[in-house]
C-alpha positions as CSV (number, residue, x, y, z in Angstrom):
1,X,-35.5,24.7,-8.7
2,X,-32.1,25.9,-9.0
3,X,-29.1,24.4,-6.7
4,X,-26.5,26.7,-5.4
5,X,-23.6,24.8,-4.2
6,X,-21.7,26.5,-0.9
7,X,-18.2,25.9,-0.2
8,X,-17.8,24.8,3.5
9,X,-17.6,27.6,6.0
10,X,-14.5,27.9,7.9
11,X,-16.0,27.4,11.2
12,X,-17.1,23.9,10.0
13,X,-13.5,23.3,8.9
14,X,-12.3,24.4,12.1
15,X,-14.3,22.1,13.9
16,X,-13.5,19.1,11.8
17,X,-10.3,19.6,12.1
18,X,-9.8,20.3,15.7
19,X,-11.7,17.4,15.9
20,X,-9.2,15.8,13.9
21,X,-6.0,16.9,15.8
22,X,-7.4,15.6,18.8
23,X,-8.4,12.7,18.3
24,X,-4.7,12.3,16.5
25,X,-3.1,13.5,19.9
26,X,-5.5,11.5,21.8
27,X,-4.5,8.3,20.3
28,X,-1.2,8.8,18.2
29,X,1.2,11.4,19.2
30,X,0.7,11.3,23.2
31,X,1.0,7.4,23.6
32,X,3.9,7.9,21.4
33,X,5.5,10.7,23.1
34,X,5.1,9.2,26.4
35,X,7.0,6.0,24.8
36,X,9.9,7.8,23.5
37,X,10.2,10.4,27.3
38,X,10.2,6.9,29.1
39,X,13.1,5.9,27.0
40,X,14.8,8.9,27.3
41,X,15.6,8.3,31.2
42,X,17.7,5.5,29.9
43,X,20.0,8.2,28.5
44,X,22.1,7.3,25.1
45,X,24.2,4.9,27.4
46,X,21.4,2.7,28.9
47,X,20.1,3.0,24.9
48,X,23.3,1.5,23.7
49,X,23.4,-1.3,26.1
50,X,19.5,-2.5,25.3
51,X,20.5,-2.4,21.5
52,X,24.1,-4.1,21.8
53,X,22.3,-7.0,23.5
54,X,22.3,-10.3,21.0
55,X,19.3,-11.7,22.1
56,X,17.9,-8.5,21.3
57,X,20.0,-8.4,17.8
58,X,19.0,-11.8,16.6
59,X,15.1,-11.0,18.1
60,X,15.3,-7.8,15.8
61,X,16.3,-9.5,13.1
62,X,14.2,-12.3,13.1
63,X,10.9,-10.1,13.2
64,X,11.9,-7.3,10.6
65,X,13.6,-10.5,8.6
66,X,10.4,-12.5,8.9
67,X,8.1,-9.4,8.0
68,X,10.5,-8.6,4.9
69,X,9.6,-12.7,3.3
70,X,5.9,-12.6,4.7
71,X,5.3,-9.3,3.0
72,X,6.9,-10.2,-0.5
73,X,5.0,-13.6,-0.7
74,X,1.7,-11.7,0.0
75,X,2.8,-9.4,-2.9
76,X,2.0,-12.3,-5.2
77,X,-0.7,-14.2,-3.3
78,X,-3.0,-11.4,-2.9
79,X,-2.5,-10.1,-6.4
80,X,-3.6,-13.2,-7.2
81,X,-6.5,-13.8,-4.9
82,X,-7.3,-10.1,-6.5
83,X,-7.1,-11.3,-9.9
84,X,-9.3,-14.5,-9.7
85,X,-11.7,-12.5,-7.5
86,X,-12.1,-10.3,-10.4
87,X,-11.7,-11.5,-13.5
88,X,-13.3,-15.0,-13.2
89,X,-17.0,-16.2,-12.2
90,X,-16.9,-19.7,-10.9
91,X,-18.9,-21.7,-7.8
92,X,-18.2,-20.4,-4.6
93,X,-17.0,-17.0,-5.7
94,X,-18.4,-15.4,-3.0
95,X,-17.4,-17.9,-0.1
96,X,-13.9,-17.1,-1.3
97,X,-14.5,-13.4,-0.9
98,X,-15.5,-13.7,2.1
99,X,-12.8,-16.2,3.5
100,X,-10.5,-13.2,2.5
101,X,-11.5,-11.5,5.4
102,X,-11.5,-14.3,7.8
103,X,-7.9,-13.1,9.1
104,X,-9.7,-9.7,10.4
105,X,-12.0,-10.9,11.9
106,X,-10.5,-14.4,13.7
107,X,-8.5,-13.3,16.9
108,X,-4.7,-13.7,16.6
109,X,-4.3,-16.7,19.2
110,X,-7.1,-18.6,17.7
111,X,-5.1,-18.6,14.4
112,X,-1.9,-19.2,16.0
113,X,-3.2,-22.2,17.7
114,X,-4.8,-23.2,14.1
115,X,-1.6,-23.1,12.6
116,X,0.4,-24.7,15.1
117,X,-1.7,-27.7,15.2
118,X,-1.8,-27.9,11.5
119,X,2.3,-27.2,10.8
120,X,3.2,-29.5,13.8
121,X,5.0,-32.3,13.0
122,X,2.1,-34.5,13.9
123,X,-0.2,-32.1,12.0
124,X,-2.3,-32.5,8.8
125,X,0.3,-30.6,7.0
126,X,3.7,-31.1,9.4
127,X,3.5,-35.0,9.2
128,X,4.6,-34.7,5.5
129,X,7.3,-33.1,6.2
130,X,8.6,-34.6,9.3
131,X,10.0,-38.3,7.7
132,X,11.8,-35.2,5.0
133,X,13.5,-33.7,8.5
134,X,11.9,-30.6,7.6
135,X,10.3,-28.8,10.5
136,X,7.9,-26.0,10.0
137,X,6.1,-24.9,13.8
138,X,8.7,-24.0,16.3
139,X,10.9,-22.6,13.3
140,X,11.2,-19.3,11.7
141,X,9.3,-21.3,8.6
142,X,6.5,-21.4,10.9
143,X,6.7,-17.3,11.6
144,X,6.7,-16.7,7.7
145,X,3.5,-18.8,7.7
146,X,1.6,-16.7,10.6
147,X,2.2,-13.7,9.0
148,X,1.2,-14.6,5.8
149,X,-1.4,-15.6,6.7
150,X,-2.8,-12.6,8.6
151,X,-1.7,-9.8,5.8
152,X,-2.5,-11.2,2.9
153,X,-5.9,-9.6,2.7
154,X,-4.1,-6.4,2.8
155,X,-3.2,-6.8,-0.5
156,X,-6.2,-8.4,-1.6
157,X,-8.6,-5.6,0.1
158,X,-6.9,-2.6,-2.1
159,X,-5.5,-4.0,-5.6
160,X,-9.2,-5.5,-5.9
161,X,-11.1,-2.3,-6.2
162,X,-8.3,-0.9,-8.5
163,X,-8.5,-4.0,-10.7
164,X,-12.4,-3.8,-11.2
165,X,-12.4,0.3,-12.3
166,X,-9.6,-0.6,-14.6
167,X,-11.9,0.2,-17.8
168,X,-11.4,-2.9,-20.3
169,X,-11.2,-1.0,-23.2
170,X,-7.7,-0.6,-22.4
171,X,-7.1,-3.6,-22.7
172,X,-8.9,-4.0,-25.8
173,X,-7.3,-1.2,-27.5
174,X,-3.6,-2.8,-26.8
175,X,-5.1,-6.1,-28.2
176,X,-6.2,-4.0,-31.5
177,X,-2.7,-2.4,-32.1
178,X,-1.0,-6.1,-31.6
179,X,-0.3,-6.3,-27.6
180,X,0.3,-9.5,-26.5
181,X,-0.9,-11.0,-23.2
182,X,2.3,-10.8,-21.6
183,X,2.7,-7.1,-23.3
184,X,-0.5,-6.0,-22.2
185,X,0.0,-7.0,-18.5
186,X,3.3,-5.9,-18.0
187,X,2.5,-2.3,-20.0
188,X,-1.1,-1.4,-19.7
189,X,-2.3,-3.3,-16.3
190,X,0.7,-3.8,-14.2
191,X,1.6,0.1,-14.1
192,X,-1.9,0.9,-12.9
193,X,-1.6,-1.9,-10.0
194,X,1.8,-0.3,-8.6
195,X,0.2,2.3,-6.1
196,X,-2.3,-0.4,-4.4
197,X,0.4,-2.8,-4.8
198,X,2.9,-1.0,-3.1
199,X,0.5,0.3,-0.5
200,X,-1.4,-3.8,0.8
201,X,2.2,-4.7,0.8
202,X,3.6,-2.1,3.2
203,X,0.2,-2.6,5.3
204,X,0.9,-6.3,5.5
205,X,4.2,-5.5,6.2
206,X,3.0,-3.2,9.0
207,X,1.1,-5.7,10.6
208,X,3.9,-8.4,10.5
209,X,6.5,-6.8,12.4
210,X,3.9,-5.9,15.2
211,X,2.1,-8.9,15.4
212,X,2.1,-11.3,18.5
213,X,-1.2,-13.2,19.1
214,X,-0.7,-15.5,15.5
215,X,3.2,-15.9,16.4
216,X,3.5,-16.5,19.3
217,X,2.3,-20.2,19.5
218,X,3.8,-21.7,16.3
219,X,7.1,-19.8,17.2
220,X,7.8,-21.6,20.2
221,X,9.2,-18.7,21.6
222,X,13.3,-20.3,22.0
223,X,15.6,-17.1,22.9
224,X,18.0,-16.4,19.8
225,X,16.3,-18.6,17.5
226,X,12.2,-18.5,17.6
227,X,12.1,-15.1,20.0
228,X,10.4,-11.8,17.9
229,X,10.8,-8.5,19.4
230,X,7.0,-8.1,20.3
231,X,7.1,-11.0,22.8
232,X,10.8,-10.0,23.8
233,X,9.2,-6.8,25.4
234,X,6.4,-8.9,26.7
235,X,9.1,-11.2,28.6
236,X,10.7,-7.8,29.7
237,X,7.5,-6.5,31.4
238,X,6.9,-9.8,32.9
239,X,10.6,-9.8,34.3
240,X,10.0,-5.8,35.8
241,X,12.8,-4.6,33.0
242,X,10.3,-1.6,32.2
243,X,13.4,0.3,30.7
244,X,14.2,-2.3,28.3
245,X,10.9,-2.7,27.1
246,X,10.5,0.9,26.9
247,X,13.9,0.7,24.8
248,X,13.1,-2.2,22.4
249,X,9.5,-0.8,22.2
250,X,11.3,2.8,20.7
251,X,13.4,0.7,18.9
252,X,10.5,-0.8,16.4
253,X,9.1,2.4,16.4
254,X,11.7,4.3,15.0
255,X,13.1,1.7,12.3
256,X,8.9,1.0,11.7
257,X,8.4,4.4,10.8
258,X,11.7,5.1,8.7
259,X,10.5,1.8,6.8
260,X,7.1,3.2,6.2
261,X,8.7,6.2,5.1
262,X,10.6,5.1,2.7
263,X,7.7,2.8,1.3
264,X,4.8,6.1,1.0
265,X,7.9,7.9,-0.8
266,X,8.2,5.5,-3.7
267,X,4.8,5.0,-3.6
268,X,4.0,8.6,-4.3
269,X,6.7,8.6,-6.4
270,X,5.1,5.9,-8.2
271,X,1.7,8.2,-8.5
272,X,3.2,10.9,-9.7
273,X,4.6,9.2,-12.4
274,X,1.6,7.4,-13.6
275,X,-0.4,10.6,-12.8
């Protein structure tokens, strides 16, 4: 019997993609939209005033800050979750792989309260510290620490894949023409690792800046010191300042998606180069 392939029709890709677009809108573009109207009634002024505010300021720079550090240590840590996962067989393998996932599927506040009990200065972890006067909960330490701990597997989830198609006759070959270890990591591994890299560690960094449930108890939540912008809107709401809220919410969203722009550019850039 003789196959005959068929390209897809254009009504099927009109569908799809209609499909597509609304579900987009749906979701994405009108929530969005209605966000950024809402702050428009503040006019440039009102805009000004939200942003000039410290306690706003020091918020802002506490959660992008915080983000920054959380997603550069989970740079290293999940590469090297990855890298165990993948290139060594030992008891327990698979518990561990499945541990990774643990932070997407544990609900925010149950991890937060976790943490907060261990990194307390009467926790398992916190009462070694204390008698060194270093505090870990209630501090911006204890922030780094929440969201570390909930994007990591970002970074484990995609170099992984990568690192087990990486064909090891590359490696071989490098080893043949007198590569060392170090040389055949940094020149015939590492390069191939940049995209995934690039892309767990902007995902984790996603997820940081926006994330409330883990923070929000081991933060302890002091204005100007502990206070991220996420529960700096929620105290807005709660205190009927919808055009604030509206204001810091446009805020993240505009320095969010100029970050994530930047990041998808050198990461294509990256591709293209290796490609």
């Amino acid at each position: 019997m003789k196959l005959i392939f068929r390209p897809y029709s254009k009504t099927s890709f009109g569908l799809s993609f209609g499909l597509t677009v609304f579900y987009l809108s749906c979701f994405v573009v009108i929530p969005l939209s209605a966000l950024v109207f809402k702050s428009a009634n503040l006019g440039w002024a009102g805009l000004l005033s939200v942003f000039s505010e410290d306690r706003i300021q020091k918020a802002l720079l506490l959660s992008f800050g915080a983000g920054g550090v959380a997603a550069i240590i989970n740079l290293f840590v999940g590469f090297l979750f990855a890298w165990v996962l993948v290139r060594y067989d030992f008891p327990g393998k698979r518990i561990l792989d499945s541990l990774v996932d643990l932070p997407f599927t544990l609900p925010t506040a149950v991890a937060g309260i976790a943490l907060t009990t261990i990194y307390s200065p009467k926790g398992w972890i916190g009462q070694f510290f204390e008698p060194l006067g270093i505090k870990i909960a209630y501090t911006p330490a204890g922030i780094v620490i929440a969201l570390v701990f909930i994007g990591f597997p970002f970074v484990v989830r995609t170099v992984q894949p990568i690192l087990e198609e990486l064909p090891k006759e590359l490696e071989e070959s490098a080893f043949c023409l007198g590569a060392s270890r170090f040389q055949t990591f940094t020149k015939v591994i590492l390069p191939e690792l940049v995209p995934s890299l690039l892309t767990g560690t902007s995902m984790a960094f996603a997820r940081g800046i926006g994330e409330y449930g883990s923070v929000v108890f081991i933060s302890g939540n002091l204005p100007g010191k502990t206070e991220i912008l996420p529960l700096l809107i929620v105290t807005k709401l709660e205190q009927y300042e919808y055009a604030k809220a509206t204001g810091i919410a446009l805020l993240m969203l505009v320095l969010s998606f100029a970050i994530m722009f930047g990041i998808n550019y050198f990461q294509n850039k990256a591709s293209r180069r290796l490609g």
